[in-house]
Z-matrix of the N, CA and C atoms (Angstrom, degrees):
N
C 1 1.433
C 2 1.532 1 109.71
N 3 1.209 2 113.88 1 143.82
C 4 1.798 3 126.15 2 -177.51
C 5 1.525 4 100.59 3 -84.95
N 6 1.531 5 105.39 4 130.16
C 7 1.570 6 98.14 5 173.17
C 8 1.335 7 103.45 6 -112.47
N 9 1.230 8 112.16 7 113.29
C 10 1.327 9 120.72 8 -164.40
C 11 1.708 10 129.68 9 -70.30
N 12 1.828 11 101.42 10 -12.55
C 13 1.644 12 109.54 11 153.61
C 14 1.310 13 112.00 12 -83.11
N 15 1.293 14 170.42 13 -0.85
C 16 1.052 15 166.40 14 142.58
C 17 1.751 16 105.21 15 -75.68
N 18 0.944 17 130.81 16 -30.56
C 19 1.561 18 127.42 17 145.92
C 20 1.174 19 115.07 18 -25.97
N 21 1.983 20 81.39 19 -65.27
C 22 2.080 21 64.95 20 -162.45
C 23 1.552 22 116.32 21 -113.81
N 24 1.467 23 104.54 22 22.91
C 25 1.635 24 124.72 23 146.67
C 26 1.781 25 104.49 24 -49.65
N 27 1.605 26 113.24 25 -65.41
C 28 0.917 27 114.08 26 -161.03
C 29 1.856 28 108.44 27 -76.76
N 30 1.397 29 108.00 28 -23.31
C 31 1.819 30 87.42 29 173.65
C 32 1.635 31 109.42 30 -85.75
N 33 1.212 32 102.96 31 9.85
C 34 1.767 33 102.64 32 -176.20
C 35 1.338 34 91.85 33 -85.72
N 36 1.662 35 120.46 34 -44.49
C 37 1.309 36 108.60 35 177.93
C 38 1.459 37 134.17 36 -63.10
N 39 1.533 38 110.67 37 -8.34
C 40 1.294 39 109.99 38 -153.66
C 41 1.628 40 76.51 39 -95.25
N 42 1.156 41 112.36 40 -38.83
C 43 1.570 42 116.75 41 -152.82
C 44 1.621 43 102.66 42 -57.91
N 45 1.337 44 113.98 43 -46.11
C 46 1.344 45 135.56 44 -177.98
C 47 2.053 46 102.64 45 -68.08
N 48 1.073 47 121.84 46 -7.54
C 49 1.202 48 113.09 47 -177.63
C 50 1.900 49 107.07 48 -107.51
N 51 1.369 50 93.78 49 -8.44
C 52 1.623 51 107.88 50 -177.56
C 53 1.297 52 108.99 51 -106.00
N 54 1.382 53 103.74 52 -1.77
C 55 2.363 54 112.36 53 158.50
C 56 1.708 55 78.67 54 82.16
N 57 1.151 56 145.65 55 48.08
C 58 1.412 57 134.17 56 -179.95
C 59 1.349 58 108.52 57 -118.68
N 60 1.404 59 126.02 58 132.12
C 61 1.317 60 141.67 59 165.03
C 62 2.053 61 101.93 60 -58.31
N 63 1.173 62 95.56 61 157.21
C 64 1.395 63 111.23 62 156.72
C 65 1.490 64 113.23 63 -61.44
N 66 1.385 65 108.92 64 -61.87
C 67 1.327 66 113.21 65 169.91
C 68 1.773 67 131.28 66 -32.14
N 69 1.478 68 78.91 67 -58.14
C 70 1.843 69 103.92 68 171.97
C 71 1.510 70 114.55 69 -54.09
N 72 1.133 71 118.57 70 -52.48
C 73 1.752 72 145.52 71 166.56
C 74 1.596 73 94.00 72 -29.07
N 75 1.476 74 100.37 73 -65.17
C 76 1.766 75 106.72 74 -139.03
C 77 1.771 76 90.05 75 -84.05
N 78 1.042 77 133.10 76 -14.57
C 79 1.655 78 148.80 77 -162.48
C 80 1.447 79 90.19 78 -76.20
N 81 1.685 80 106.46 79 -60.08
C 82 1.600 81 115.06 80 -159.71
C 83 1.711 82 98.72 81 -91.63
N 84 0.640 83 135.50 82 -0.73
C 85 1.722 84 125.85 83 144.76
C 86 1.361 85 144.36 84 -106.95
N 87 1.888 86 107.50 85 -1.67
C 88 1.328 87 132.77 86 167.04
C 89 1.534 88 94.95 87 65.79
N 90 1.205 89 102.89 88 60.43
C 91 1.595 90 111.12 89 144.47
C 92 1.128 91 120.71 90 -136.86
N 93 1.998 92 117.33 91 177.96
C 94 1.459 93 87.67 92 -179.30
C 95 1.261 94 127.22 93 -84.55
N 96 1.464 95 123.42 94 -151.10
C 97 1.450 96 109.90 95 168.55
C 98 1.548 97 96.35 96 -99.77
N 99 0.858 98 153.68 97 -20.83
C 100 1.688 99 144.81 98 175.48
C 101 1.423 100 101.17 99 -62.87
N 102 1.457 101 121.21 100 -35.02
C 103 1.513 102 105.05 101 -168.43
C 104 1.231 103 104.26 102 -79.85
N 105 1.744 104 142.57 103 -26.04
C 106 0.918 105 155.24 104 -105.78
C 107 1.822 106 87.55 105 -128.99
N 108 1.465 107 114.09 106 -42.88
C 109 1.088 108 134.20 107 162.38
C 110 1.491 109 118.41 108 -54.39
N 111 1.482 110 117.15 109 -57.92
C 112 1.178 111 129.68 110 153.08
C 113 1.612 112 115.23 111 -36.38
N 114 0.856 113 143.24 112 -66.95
C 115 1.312 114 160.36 113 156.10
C 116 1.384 115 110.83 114 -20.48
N 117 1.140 116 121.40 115 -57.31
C 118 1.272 117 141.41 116 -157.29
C 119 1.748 118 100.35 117 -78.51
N 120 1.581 119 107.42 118 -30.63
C 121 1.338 120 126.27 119 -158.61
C 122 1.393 121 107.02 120 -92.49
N 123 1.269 122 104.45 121 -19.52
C 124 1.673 123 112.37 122 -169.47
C 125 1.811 124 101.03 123 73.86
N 126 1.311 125 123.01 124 8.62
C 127 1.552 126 110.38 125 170.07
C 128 1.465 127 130.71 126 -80.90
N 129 1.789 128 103.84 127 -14.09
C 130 1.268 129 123.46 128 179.32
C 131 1.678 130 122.26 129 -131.81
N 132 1.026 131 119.18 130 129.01
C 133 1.677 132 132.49 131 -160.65
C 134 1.421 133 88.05 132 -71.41
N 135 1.500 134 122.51 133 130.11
C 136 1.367 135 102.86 134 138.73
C 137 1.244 136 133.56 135 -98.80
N 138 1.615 137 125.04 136 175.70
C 139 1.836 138 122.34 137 174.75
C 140 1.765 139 94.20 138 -61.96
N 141 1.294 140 90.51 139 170.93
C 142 1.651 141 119.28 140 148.60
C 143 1.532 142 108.52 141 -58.81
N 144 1.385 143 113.90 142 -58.71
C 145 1.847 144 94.88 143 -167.73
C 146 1.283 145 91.78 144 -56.39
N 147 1.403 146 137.02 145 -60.18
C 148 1.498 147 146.90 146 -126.84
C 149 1.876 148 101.04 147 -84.29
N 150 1.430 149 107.28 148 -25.67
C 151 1.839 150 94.63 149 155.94
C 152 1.386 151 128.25 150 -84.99
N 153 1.688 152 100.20 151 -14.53
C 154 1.488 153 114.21 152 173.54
C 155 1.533 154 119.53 153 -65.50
N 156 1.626 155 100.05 154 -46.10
C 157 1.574 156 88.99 155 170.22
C 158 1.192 157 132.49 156 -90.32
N 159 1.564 158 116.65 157 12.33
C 160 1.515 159 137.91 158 156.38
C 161 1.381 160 112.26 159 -61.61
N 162 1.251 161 103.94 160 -59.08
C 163 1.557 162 118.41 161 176.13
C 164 1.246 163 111.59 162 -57.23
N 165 1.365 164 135.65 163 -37.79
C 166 1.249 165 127.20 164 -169.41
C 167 1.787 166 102.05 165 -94.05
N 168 1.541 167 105.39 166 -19.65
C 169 1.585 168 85.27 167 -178.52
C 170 1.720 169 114.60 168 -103.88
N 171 1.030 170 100.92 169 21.50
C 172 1.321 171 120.49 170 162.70
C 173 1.530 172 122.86 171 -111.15
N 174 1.232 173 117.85 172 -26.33
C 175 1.804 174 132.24 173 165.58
C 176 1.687 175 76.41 174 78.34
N 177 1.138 176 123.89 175 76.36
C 178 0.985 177 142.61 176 167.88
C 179 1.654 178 137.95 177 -130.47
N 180 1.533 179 136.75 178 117.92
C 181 1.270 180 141.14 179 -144.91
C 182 1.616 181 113.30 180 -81.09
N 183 1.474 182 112.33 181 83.01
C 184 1.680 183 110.74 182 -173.30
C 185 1.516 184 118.21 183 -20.24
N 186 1.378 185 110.65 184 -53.90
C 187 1.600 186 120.32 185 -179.44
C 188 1.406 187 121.57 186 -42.35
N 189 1.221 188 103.85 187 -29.19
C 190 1.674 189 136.57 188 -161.92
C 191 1.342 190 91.15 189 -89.31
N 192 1.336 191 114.31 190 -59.24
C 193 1.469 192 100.63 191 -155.26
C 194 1.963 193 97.08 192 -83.37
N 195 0.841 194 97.33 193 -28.96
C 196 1.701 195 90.05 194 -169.76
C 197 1.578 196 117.51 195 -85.82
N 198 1.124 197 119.80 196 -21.71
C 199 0.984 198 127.63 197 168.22
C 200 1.781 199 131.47 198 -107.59
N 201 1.606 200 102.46 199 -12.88
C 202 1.744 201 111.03 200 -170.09
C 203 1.620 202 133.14 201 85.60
N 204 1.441 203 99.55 202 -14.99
C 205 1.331 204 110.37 203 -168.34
C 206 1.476 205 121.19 204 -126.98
N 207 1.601 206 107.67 205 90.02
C 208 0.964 207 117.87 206 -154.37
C 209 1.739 208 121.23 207 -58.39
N 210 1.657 209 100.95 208 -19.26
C 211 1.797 210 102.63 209 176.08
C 212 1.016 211 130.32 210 -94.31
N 213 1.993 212 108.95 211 24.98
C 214 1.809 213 109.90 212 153.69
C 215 1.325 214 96.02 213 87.96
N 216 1.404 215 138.83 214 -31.67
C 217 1.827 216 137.88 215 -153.04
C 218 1.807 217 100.12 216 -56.14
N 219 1.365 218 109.50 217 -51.15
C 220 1.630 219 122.42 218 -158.39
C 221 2.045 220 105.51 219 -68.65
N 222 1.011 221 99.20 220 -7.01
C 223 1.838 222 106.58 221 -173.92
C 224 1.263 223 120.20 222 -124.91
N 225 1.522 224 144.41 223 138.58
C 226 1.429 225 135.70 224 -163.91
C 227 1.473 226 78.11 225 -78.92
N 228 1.348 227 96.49 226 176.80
C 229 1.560 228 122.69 227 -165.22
C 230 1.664 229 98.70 228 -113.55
N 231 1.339 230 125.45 229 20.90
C 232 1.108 231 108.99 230 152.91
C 233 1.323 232 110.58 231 -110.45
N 234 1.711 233 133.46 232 -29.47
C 235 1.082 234 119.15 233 153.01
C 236 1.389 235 129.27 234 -33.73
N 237 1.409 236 117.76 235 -47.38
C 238 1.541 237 130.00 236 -171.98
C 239 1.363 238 85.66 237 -73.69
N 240 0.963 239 155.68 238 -62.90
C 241 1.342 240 136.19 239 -178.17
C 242 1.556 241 127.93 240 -48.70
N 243 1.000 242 118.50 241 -41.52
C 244 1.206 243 141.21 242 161.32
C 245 1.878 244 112.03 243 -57.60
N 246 1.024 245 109.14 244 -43.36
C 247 1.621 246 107.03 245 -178.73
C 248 1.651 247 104.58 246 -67.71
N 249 1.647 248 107.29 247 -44.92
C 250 1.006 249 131.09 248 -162.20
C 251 1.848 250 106.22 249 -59.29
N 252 1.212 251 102.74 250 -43.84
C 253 1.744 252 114.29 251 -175.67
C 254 1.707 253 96.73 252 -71.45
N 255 1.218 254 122.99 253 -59.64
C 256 1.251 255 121.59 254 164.51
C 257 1.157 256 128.77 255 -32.32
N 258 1.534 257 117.88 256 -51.20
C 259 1.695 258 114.32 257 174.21
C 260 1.700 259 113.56 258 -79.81
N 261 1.369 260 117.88 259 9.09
C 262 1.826 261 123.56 260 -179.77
C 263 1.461 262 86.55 261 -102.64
N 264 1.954 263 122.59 262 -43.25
C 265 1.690 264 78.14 263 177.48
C 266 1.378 265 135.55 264 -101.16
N 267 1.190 266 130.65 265 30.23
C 268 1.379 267 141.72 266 156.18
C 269 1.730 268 109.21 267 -75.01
């Protein structure tokens, strides 16, 4: 199961390691900033595209962010493949 505050613990962190505003965040993936907030809060689910283009505008590792664990072990490897094609086309 996805715990959706540690989600978005972890894209708050990424976001904060890329010198990026919330604002800035929500600009470069065309959302708003409340949802983005939401997100961030674990109060609001996001889609698949909508962590994809998180992930990509952060150069950031889907697996990582959705799950915590950056060495792939906890997910079959066709999902991770599958997330993976998803976050190249955003």
């Amino acid at each position: 199961m996805v715990d959706y505050k540690r989600v978005g613990l972890r894209i708050q962190k990424q976001r904060k390691e890329k010198g990026l505003s919330q604002e800035q965040l929500a600009e470069l993936i065309g959302i708003s900033l409340s949802f983005l907030g939401h997100i961030e809060r674990g109060t609001r689910k996001a889609s698949v595209e909508t962590l994809a283009r998180i992930c990509k505008a952060l150069d950031a590792d889907m697996h990582y962010i959705v799950f915590g664990d950056p060495s792939g072990h906890s997910v079959n490897s066709e999902l991770l493949r599958e997330l993976r094609e998803l976050v190249q086309r955003y």
